[in-house]
C-alpha positions as CSV (number, residue, x, y, z in Angstrom):
1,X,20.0,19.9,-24.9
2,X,22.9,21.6,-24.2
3,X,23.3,20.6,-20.2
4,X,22.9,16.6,-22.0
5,X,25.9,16.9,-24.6
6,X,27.9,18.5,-22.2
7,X,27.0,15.7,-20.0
8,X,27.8,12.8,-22.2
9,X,31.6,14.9,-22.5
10,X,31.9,14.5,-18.9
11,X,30.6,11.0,-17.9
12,X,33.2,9.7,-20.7
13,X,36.1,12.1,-19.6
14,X,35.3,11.6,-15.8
15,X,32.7,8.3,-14.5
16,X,33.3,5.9,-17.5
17,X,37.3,5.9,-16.4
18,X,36.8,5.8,-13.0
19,X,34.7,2.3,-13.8
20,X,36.5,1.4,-17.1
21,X,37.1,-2.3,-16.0
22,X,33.1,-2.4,-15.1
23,X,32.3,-1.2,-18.5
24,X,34.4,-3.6,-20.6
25,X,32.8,-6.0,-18.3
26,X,29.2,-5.1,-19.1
27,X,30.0,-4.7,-23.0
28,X,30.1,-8.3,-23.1
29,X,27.1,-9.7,-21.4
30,X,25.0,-8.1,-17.6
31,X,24.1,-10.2,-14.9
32,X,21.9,-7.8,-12.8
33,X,20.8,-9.1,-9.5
34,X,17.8,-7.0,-8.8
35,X,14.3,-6.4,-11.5
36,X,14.0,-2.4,-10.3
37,X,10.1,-1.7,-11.4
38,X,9.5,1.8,-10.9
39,X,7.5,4.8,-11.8
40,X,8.5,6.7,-15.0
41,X,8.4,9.9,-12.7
42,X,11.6,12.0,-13.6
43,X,13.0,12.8,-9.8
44,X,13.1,9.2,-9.3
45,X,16.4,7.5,-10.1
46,X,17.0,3.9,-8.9
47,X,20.9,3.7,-9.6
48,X,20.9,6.9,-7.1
49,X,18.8,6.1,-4.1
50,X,20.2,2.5,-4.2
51,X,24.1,3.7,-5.1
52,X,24.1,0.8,-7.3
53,X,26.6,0.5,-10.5
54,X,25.6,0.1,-14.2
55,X,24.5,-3.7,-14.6
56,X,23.4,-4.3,-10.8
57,X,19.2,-3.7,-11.6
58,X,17.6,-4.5,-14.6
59,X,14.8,-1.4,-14.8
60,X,11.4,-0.9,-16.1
61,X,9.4,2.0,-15.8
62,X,6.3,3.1,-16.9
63,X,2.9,5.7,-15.0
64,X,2.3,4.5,-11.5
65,X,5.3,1.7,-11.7
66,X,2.3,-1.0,-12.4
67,X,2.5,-4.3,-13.1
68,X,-0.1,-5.9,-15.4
69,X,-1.8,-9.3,-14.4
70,X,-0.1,-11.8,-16.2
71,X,-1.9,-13.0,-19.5
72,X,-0.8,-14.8,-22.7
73,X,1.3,-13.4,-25.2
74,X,-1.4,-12.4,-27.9
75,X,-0.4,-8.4,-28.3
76,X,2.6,-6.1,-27.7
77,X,3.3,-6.3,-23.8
78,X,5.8,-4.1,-23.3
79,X,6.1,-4.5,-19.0
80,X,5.1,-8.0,-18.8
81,X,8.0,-9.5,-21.5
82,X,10.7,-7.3,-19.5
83,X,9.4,-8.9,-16.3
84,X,9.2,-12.2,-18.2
85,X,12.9,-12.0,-19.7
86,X,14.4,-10.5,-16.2
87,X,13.1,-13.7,-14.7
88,X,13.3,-16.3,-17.2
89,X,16.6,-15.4,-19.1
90,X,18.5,-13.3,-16.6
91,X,17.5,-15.1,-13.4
92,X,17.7,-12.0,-11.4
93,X,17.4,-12.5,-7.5
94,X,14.5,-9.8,-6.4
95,X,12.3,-7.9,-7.7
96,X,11.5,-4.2,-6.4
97,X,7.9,-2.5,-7.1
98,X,8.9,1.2,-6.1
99,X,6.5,3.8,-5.8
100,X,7.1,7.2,-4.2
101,X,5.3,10.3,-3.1
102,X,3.0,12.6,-5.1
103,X,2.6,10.3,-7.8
104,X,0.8,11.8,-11.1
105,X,0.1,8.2,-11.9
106,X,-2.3,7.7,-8.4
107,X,-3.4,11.0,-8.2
108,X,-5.0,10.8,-11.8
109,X,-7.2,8.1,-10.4
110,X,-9.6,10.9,-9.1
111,X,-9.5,13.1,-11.4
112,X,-13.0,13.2,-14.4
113,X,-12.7,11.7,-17.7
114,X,-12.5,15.2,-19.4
115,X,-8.9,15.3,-17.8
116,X,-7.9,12.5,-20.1
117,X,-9.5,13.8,-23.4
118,X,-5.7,14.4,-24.4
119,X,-4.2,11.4,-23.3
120,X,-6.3,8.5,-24.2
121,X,-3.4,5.8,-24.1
122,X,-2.4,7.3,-20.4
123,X,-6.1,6.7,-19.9
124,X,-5.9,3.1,-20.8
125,X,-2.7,2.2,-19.0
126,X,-4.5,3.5,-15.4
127,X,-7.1,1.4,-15.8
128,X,-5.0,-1.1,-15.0
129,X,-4.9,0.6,-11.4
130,X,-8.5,1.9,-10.7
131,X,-9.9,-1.0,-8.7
132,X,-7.4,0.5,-6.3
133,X,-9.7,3.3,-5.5
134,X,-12.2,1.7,-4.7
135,X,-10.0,-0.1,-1.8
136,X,-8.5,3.8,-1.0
137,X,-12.7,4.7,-0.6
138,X,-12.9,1.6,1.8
139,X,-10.4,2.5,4.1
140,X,-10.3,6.4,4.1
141,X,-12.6,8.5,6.6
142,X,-12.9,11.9,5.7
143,X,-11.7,13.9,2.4
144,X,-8.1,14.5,3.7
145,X,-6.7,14.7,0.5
146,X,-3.0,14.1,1.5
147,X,-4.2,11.1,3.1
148,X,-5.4,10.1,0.2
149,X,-2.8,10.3,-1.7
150,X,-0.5,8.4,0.7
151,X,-2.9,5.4,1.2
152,X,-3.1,5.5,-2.9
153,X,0.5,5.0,-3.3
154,X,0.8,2.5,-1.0
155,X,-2.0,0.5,-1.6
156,X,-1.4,0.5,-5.2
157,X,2.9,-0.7,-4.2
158,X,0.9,-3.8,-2.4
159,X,-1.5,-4.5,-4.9
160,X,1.5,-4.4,-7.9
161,X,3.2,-7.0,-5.3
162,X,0.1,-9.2,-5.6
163,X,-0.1,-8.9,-9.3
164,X,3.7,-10.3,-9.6
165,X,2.4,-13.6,-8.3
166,X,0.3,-14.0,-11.3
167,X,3.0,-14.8,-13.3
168,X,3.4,-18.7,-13.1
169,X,7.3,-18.5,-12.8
170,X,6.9,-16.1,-10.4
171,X,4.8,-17.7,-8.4
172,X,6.9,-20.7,-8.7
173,X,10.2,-19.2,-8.2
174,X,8.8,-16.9,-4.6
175,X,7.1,-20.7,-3.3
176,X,10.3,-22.4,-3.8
177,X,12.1,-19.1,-2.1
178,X,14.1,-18.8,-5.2
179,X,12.9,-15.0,-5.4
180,X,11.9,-12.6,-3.0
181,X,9.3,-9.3,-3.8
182,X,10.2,-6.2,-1.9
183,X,7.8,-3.4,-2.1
184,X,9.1,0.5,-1.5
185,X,7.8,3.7,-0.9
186,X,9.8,6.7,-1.9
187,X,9.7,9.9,-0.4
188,X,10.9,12.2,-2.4
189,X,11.5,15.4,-0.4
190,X,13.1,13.5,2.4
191,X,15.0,10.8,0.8
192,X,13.5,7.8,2.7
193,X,12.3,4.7,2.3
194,X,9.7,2.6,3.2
195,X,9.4,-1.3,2.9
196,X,6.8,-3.3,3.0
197,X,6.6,-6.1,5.5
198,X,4.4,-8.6,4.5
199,X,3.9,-10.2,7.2
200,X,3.1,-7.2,9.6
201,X,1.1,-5.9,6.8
202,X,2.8,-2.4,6.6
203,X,5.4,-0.3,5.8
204,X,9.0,0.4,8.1
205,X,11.6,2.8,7.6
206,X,14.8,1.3,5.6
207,X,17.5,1.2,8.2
208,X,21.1,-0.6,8.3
């Protein structure tokens, strides 16, 4: 706790003067550009890998950066009303499903049900990606674990892609080209990134 006080001291001595203007901007209303939906994982941070600035991506996170097929509003949906309000009230531009390597949320997907026996509500919220591996099973010859796990992640990126489009104004707003979808995968120990080309139907290095 320590390293974090002494880190709210610096960004306010240092990085909240260097942007001061931005700031007073941003106390006032945001306008982000970008929905950034990404996995809770803590060595993944969007402002970083992107070098964006405070107010540029509107985030959500959550295990295994899924996205819930869209349904009425008759409970507490936590994802789904952030992606509803980043579309419907703040109009951002793209949205961004990001997933990344060695992902606790995909490689739960294997493990028994006695693994879960102390998280019941993480147990839940992957249910929402287990039809994915079922797909992995289809495609994957052999038990190459690492192989696996890489098809995992990227097959579940795609299929969080797809489940975007079951959002009405989505769907609307991507027909009409008024939105565009990117899908990423993160590697972690490398730094690079992969997007998805949709209509190639795989993933290419990020390059300028």
């Amino acid at each position: 706790m320590e390293k974090l006080l002494k880190g709210i001291v610096e960004f306010r001595e240092k990085d909240y003067y260097e942007h001061e203007e931005l700031f007073h901007t941003l106390g006032k209303e945001q306008n982000p550009h970008t929905l950034f939906i990404g996995c809770s994982d803590s060595r993944i941070v969007p402002n970083l890998i992107t070098k964006t600035l405070p107010g540029e991506l509107f985030m959500i996170r959550n295990i295994a950066n899924i996205v819930p097929l869209y349904r009425e509003a008759d409970e507490f949906l936590a994802t789904t009303s952030a992606i509803e309000y980043a579309i419907q009230v703040l109009n951002v531009d793209n949205i961004i499903v990001c997933g990344h390597s060695n992902c606790g949320g995909c490689a739960s997907l294997y493990l028994d049900e006695d693994a879960f026996l102390k998280i019941p509500h993480t147990n839940k919220w992957l249910d929402l990606a287990r039809p994915i591996k079922a797909k992995v099973e289809q495609q994957l010859i052999g038990r190459n674990i690492a192989a696996r796990e890489w098809l995992t992640e990227q097959i579940n990126i795609v299929e969080q892609m797809k489940h975007l489009l079951s959002y009405p104004f989505i769907k609307s707003k991507y027909k009409n080209k008024e939105i565009t979808i990117y899908g990423w995968y993160y590697i972690i120990e490398t730094g690079e990134i992969f997007n998805y080309n949709i209509e190639k139907g795989f993933f290419e290095q990020v390059e300028v």
